[in-house]
C-alpha positions in Angstrom: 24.2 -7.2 -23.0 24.1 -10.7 -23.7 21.2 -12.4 -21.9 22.0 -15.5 -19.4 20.3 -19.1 -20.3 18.4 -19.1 -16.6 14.9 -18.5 -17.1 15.7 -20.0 -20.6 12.2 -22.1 -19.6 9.1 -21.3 -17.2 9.6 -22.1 -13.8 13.7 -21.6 -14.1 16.3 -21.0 -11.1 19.0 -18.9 -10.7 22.0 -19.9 -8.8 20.8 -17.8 -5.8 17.2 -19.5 -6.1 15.2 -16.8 -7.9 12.7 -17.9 -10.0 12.7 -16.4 -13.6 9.3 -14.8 -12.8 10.8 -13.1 -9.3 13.3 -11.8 -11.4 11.1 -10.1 -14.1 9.0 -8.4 -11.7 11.8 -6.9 -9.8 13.5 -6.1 -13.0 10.0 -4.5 -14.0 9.6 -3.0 -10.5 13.1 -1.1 -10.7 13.2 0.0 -14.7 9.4 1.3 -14.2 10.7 3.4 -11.1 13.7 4.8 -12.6 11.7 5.6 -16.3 8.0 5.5 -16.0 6.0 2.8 -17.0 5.2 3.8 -20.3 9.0 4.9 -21.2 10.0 0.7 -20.1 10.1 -1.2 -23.1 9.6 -5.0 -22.3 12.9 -5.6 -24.0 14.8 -3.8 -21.5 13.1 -5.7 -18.7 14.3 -9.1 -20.1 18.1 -7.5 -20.4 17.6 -5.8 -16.6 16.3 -9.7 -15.6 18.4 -11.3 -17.5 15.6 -13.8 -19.6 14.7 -13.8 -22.9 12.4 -11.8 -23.6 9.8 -14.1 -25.1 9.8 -15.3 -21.0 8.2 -12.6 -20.2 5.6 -12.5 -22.5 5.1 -16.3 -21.0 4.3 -14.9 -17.9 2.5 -11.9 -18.7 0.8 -11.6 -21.6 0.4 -8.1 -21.7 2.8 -5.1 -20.1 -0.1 -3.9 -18.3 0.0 -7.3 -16.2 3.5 -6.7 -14.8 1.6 -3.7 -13.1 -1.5 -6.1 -11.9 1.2 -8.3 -10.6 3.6 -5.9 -8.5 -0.1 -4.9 -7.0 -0.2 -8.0 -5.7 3.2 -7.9 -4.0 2.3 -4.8 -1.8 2.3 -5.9 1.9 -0.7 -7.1 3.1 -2.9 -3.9 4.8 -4.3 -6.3 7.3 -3.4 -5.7 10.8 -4.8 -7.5 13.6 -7.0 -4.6 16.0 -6.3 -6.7 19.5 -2.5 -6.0 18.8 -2.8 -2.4 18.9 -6.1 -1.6 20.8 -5.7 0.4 23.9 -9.1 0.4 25.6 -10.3 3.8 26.8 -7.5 4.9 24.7 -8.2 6.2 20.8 -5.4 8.3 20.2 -2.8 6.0 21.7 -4.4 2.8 19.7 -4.7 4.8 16.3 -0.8 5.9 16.9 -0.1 2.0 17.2 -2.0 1.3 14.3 -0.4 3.8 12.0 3.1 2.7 12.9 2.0 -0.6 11.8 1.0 0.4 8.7 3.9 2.6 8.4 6.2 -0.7 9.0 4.3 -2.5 6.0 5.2 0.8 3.6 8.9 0.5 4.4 9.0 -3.3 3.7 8.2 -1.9 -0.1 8.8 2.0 -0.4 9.9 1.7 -4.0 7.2 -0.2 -5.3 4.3 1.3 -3.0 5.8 5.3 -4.8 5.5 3.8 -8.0 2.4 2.9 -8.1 0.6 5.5 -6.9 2.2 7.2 -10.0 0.8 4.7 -11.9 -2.7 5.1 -10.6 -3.7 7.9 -12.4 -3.5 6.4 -15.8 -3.9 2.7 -15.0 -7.3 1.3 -13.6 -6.3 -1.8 -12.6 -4.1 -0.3 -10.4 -5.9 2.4 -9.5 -9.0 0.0 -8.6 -6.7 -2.1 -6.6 -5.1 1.1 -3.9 -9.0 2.0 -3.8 -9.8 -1.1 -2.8 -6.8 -1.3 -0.2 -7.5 2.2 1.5 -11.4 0.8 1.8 -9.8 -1.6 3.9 -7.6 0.6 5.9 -10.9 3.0 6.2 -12.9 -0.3 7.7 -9.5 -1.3 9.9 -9.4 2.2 11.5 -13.0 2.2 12.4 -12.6 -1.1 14.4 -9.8 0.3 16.2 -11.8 3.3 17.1 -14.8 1.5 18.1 -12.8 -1.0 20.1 -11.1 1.7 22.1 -13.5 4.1 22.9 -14.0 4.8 26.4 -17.7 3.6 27.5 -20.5 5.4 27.2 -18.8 8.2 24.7 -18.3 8.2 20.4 -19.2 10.6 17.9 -19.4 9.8 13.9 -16.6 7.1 14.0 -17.3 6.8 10.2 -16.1 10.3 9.6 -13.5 9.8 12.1 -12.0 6.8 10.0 -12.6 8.5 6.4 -10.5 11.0 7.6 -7.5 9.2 9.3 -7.9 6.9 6.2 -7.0 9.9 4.0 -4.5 11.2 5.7 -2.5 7.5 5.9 -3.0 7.6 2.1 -1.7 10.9 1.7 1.7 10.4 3.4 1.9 6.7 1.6 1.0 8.0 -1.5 4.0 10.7 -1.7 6.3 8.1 0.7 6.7 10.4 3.1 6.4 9.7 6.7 8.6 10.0 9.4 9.2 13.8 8.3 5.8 15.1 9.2 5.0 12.8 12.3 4.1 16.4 14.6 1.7 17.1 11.8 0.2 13.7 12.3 -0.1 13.6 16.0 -1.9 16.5 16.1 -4.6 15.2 13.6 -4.7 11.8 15.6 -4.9 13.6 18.8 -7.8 16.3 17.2 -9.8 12.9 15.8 -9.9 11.5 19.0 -11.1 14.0 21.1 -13.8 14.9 18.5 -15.0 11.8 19.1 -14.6 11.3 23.1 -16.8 15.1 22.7 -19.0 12.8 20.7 -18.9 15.1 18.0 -21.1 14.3 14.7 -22.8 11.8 16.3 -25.4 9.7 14.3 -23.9 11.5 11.1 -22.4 9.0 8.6 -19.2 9.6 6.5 -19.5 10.1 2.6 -18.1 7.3 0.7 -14.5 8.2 -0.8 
């Protein structure tokens, strides 16, 4: 396939707007999901994107930075507790919270699958969804802590490990929607463990 001269230099434009470096990383993103990482050859990348291939080296010096880099376009974990906080309410706050996260895994389905794939031989990536589920870990434990009903709580750390996990199962294999009834049962077990106060003033293991 004969290679088109946008992205002929850094910082290049298609017609539509994309930059040359949008376009490697999608390229990179698609070709790594339908072959594996280490089946991709850089080559095919630039054809996929349409740049030379030299571009891409411009970008990222090494293959394994195309991985960093489509990290770093995962949707941001971050959710806001106010939004979804139900006081006196656990299970219907940690349902809110899950959808939300839910939402940001459709917004990159492909790429989230792919990586987890990726995790187990790559520790860049690897390092960076560990780092992501610490966050979910700490954003669950807020929600649980701000929507407790007075007075009541047991180990919220556990609680939030837990929940944690489970999110990162069903992201990690893409799959939610199909096992929701599986889900509300664990959400609706964690919080009433923890309105029972159960395992209180026990702290969670680290991951």
């Amino acid at each position: 396939m004969e290679q088109a001269d946008v992205g002929a230099r850094p910082g290049a434009e298609a017609e539509d707007g994309v930059t040359a470096r949008e376009r490697i990383l999608v390229a990179a993103g698609e070709l790594f999901a339908e072959h594996g990482f280490d089946a991709t050859p850089t080559s095919r990348i630039a054809e996929r994107a349409e740049v030379p291939k030299g571009l891409i080296h411009y970008y990222f010096r090494r293959k394994q930075d195309l991985l960093t880099a489509l990290v770093d376009r995962l949707p941001d974990e971050a959710v806001e507790s106010e939004r979804v906080v139900v006081r006196g309410d656990v299970a219907g706050s940690l349902r809110r919270l899950v959808r939300e996260l839910d939402a940001r895994l459709e917004s990159s389905l492909l790429l989230s699958h792919l990586l987890w794939r990726e995790a187990d031989t790559h520790v860049a990536v690897r390092e960076a969804l560990q780092a992501r589920f610490q966050a979910v870990v700490e954003l669950i434990r807020r929600v649980i802590e701000s929507s407790l009903p007075a007075g009541r709580g047991g180990d919220v750390d556990a609680a939030a490990m837990l929940l944690a996990r489970v999110v990162n199962h069903r992201h990690s294999v893409a799959r939610h929607g199909e096992h929701d009834d599986e889900l509300e049962r664990e959400i609706g077990f964690i919080a009433r463990a923890l309105e029972l106060g159960a395992g209180r003033g026990k702290r969670a293991r680290p991951a």
